[in-house]
N, C-alpha and C positions, 0 to 999 in steps of 0.2 A: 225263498225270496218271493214277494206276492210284486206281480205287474202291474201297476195299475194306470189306465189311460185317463186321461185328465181331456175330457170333453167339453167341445167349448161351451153347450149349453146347460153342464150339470157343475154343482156345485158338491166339491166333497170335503168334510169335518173331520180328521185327526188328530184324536189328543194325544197321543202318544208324541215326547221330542223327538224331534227328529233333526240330524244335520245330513243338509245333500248339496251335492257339488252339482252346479249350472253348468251349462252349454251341450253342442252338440253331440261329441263326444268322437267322431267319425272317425275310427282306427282305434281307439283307446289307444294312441302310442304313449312315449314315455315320457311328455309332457303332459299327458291327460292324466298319467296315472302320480303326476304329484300333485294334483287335485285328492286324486280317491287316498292317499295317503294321508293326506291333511284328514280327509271324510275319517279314518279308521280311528288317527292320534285323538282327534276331538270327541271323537265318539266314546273311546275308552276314559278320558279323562272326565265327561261329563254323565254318562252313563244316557247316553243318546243312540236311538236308532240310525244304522247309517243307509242312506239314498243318493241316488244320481236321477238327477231330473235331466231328460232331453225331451225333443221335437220327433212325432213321426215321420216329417218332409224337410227335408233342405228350405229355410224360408225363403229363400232367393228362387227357388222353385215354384214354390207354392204366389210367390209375386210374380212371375212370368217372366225372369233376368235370366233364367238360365231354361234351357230346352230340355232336359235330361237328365235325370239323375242317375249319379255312378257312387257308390258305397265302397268304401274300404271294409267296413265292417257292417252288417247286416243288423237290425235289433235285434235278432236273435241270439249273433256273435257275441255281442255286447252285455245279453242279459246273463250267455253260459261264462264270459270275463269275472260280471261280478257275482256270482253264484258262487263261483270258484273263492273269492273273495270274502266270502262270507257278508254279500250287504243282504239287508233286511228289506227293502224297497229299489225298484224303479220306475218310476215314474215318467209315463209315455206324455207331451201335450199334443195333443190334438189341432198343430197350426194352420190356421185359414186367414185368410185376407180381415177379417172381424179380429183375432188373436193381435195380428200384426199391429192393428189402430189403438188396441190398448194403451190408457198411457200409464207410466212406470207405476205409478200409485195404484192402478186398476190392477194391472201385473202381480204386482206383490202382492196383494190381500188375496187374489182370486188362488196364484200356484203357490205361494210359499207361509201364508200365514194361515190360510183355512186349512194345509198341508199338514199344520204343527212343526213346520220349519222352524227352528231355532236359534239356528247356526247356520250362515250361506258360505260355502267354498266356492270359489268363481276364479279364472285367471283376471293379469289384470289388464286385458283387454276388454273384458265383456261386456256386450251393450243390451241390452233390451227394450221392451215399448214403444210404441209409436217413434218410428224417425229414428229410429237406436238413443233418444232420449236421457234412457235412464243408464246411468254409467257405474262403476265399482264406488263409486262417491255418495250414488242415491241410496246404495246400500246398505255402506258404512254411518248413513245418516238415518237410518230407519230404525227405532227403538223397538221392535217386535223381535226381534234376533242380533245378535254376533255375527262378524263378517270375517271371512278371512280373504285375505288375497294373496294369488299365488303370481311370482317374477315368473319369465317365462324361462324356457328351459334350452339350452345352447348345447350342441353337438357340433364337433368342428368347426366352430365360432359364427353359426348361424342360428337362429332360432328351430326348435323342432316341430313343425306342425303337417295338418295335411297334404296343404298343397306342395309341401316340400316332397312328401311321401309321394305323392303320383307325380312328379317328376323323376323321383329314382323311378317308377312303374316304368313309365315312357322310356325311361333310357336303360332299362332292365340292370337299373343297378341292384342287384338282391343283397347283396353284403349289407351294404351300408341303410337299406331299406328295411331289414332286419333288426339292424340296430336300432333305428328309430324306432321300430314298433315296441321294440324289447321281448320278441317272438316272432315267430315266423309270419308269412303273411297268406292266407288260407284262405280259400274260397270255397264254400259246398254249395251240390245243389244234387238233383234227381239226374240221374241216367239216362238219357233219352235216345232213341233209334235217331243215328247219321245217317250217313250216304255209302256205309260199309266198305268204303275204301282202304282203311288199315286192315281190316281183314284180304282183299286181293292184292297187299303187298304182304303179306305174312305177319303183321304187326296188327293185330286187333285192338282197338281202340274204344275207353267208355267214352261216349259222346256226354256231355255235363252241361244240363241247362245253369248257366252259369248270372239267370236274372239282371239285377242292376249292380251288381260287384264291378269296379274300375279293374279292367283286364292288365296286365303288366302288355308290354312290347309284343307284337310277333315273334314268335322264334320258338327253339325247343327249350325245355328245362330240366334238371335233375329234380324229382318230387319225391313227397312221401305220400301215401292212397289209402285213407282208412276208409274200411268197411267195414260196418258192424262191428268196430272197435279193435280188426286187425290191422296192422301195420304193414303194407308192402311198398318196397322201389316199385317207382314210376318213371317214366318218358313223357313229359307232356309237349304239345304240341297245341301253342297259340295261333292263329290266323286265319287266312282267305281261303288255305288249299290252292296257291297262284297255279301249278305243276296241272293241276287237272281245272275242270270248269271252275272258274273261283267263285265264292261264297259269295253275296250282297252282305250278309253279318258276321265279325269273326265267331268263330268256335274254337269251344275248350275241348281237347280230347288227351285221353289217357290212355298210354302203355302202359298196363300192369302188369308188371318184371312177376312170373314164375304165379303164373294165374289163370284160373281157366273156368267160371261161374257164370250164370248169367245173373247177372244184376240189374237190367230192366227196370228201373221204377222206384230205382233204391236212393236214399242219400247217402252220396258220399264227402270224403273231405278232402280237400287238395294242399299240400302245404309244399310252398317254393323254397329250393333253396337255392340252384345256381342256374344263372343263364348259359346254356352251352354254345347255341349259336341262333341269331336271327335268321326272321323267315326268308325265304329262297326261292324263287324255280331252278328247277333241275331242267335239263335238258331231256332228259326219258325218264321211264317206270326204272330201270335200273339201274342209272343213276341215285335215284332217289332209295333205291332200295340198300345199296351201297352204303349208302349216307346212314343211313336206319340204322344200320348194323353197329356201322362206328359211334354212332350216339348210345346204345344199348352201352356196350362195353364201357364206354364212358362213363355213363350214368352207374355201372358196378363197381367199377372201379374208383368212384367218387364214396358210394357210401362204405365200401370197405376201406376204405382210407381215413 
């Protein structure tokens, strides 16, 4: 699959057809992916290359409405989703304040028709160009390509979307968080030297620079911990560290259940599946150590179950 960023001052020519599914994409959960379904059925029946076009910034970001960006999904995550997938393009755009003023006519010629867009799959929320302007109508109205529009998609008689998603995060609901994604919900990053506290409780800890991924809740979790494409139980641990000096930033760290490597510098992958208990001060070191032990067994007792 070739990546290609769409620069706001370069102009790029594809003849090859192409159909690609619009928006952000942020989770690929199971609403985003009956876009990429439509992308595969249109693609097969018309013999079209298939693309997903997003943004490298949240534009609400990149306009100054929100302070901070938190990711469900990483571009990275996103490009190894549709690799998996077998698409042939993704297409990064490059949003800046200039992007944002575009009006829907500028939009279109500049990302989807000099793209060799053919076919546009979009929910049918979608707004683009200057002032969200141009709506799933400007689309269906533009004789350069096929439109498709997709109904949104209901899970328990709500719609499924992101910010429904980091709301189970906040309230560490992982079941139903899981379902929406339609896979688990993973965060990787590099290894990085902590404060070696799990080590002077007996519980050695990878410390996980964990970037702008949207953290789930404080508290501990049952995980799974790939390394260089081994599989092992984990213990993870969200929070402050309240028990000892707390953090000013939360940190991700890892129990690796029947592991003993230095990994220093490595990428790992963290995949959630249950919440055991939220975060706590203990009263002492062995209190906490107590507690440690009963989460371990737990956490083995989960995945052999």
């Amino acid at each position: 699959m070739k990546v290609i960023y769409l620069k706001e001052h370069e102009n790029i020519q594809i003849c090859e057809p192409i159909v690609a599914a619009l928006g952000f994409f942020d989770g690929l959960h199971v609403g985003h992916m009956a876009l990429v379904n439509e992308v595969e059925r249109v693609a097969q029946e018309k013999n079209y290359r298939k693309a997903l076009m997003t943004f490298d910034h949240y534009p609400l970001y990149v306009l100054g409405k929100i302070e901070e960006e938190h990711y469900l999904t990483s571009l990275l995550d996103r490009q190894k989703i549709l690799e998996e997938r077998g698409f042939d393009y993704l297409f990064v755009i490059e949003f800046t304040k200039n992007v944002s003023a575009l009006s829907p006519d500028a939009f279109i010629q500049k990302y989807l028709v000099n793209c060799g867009v053919r076919h546009v799959v979009c929910g049918f929320d979608f707004r683009f160009g200057c002032q969200n302007l141009g709506t799933t109508q400007t689309l269906l109205e533009n004789k350069n390509f096929d439109t498709s529009i997709i109904d949104e998609v209901i899970y328990k008689g709500e719609k499924i979307s992101s910010s429904r998603i980091r709301q189970h995060l906040k309230d560490g609901r992982m079941k139903d968080l899981n379902e929406l994604l339609g896979r688990r919900y993973t965060i990787h990053g590099q290894v990085i030297h902590g404060r070696r506290i799990g080590h002077q409780l007996g519980f050695p800890t990878a410390n996980i620079d964990y970037g702008s991924y949207f953290l789930p809740c404080g508290g501990v979790y049952a995980v799974k911990v790939y390394v260089q494409e081994n599989c092992y139980m984990g213990m993870c641990n969200i929070g402050y560290n309240p028990t000892f000096h707390a953090l000013k930033k939360a940190s991700l760290e890892v129990n690796i259940l029947d592991f003993d490597e230095d990994i220093y510098g490595q990428e790992v992958f963290v995949e959630f599946y249950e919440l055991i208990r939220k975060e706590q001060t203990f009263p002492s070191k062995e209190a906490l150590v107590h507690q440690l032990q009963h989460d371990c067994q737990y956490v083995r007792k989960y995945f052999e179950s």
